[in-house]
C-alpha positions as CSV (number, residue, x, y, z in Angstrom):
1,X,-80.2,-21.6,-12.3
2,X,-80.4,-18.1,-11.9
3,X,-81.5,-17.0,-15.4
4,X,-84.9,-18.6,-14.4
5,X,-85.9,-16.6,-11.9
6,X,-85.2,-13.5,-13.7
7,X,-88.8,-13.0,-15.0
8,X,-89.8,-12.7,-11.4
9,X,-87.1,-10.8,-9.9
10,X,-87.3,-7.6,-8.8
11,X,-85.4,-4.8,-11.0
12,X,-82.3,-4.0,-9.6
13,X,-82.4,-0.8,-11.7
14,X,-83.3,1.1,-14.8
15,X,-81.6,2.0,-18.1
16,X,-82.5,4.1,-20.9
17,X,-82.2,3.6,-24.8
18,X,-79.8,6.0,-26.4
19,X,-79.3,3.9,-30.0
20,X,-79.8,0.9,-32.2
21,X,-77.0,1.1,-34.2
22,X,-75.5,-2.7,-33.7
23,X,-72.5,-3.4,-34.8
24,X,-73.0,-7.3,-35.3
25,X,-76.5,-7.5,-34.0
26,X,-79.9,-6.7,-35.0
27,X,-81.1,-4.9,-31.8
28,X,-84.1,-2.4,-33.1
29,X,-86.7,-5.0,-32.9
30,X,-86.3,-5.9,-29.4
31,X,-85.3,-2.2,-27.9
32,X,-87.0,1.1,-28.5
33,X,-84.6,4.3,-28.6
34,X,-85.5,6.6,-25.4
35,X,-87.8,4.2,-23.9
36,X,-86.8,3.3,-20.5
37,X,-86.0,-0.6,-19.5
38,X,-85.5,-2.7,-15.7
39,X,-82.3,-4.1,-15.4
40,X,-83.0,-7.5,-13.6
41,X,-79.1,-8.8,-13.8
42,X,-75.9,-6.6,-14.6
43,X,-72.3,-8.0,-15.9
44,X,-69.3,-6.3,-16.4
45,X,-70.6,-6.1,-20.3
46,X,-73.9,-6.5,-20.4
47,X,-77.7,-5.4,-18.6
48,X,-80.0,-8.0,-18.6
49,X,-83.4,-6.2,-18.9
50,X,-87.3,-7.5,-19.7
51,X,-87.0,-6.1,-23.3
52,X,-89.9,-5.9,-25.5
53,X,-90.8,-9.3,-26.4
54,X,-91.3,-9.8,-22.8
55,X,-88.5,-11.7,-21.7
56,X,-85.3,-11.3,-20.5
57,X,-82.6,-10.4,-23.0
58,X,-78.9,-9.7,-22.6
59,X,-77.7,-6.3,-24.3
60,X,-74.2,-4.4,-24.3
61,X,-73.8,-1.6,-22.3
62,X,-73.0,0.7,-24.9
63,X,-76.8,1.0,-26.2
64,X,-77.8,2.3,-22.9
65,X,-77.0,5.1,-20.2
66,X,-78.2,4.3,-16.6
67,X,-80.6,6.1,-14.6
């Protein structure tokens, strides 16, 4: 499965932190506004990105600009 290797995998790119403000989701505790993230895995609606718990996490597009 690919979502276990993502840990390991090299980042495929970067993305920065432009807002918090989640419509549905409680976001702030797991991403920091301006800090600057690795994408491991990119969707059509989401980056995948080692957020600050550690792990991977899946976030929308719309919190982020790319780098």
């Amino acid at each position: 499965m690919l979502h276990e290797e993502w840990l390991e995998k090299e980042a495929i790119g970067q993305v920065k932190v432009v807002h918090t403000n989640a419509k549905k989701y409680k976001v702030s505790d797991m991403l920091t506004e301006g800090q600057v993230y690795d994408v491991v895995n990119e969707t059509e609606e989401y980056y995948h990105i080692r957020d600050n718990s550690g792990k991977v996490g899946g976030y929308y597009k719309e919190y982020f600009e790319r780098l």
